[in-house]
N, C-alpha and C positions, 0 to 999 in steps of 0.2 A: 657823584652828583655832577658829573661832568657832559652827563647826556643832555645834547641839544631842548628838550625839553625843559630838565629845569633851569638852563641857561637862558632858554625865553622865557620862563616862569618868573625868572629871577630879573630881568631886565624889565617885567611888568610891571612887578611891582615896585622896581625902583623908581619908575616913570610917573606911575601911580602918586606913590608919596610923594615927588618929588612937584608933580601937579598940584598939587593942594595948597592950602595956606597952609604952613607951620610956624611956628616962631622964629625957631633958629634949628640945629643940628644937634643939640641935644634932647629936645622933643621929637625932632625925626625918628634918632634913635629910639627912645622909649616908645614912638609908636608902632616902630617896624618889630619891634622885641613881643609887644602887645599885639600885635595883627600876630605876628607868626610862631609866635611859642606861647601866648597865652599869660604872659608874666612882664611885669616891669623889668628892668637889665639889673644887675649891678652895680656900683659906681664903677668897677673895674670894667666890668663891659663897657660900659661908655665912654669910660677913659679910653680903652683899646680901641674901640671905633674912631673915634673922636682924632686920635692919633693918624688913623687910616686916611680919613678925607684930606689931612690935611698934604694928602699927596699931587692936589690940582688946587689949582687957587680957583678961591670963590668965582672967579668971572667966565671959567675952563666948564660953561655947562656939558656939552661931552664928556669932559671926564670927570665930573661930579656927578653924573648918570651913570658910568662907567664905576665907580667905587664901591655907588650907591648900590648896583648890580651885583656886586662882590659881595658887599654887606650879606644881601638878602640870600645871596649864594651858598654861602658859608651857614648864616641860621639855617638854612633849607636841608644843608650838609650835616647837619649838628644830632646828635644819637636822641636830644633833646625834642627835635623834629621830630624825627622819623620814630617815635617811640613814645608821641605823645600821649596821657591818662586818657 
């Protein structure tokens, strides 16, 4: 999932959610889980993401898009994904 495609795919919809009103970063989560797999996350998903943004600080939008990109990257990369009912 490294092809330039889903990496624009993946940087859309970071951008996308990322445009919206949300509350905070744990709704982001649960909505990007809900838009792209079809299912609420985990707690442990959320934990694990949750973990992940915390690699830019809140004020670093660049790489709050950048993560957020990752995020959607990985669910897109996921057998969950590509192997939806």
């Amino acid at each position: 999932m490294n092809d330039p495609f889903a990496i624009t795919q993946s940087r859309i919809a970071a951008d996308r959610l990322l445009g919206e009103f949300v509350a905070n970063d744990e709704q982001r989560i649960i909505e990007a889980y809900r838009r792209t797999l079809g299912r609420f996350p985990t707690q442990k998903e959320v934990e694990i993401v949750q973990e992940h943004l915390l690699d830019a600080s809140p004020n670093d939008l660049l790489g709050r898009q950048q993560l957020w990109a990752m995020v959607f990257q990985s669910l897109f990369s996921s057998a969950e994904f590509r192997y939806l009912k």
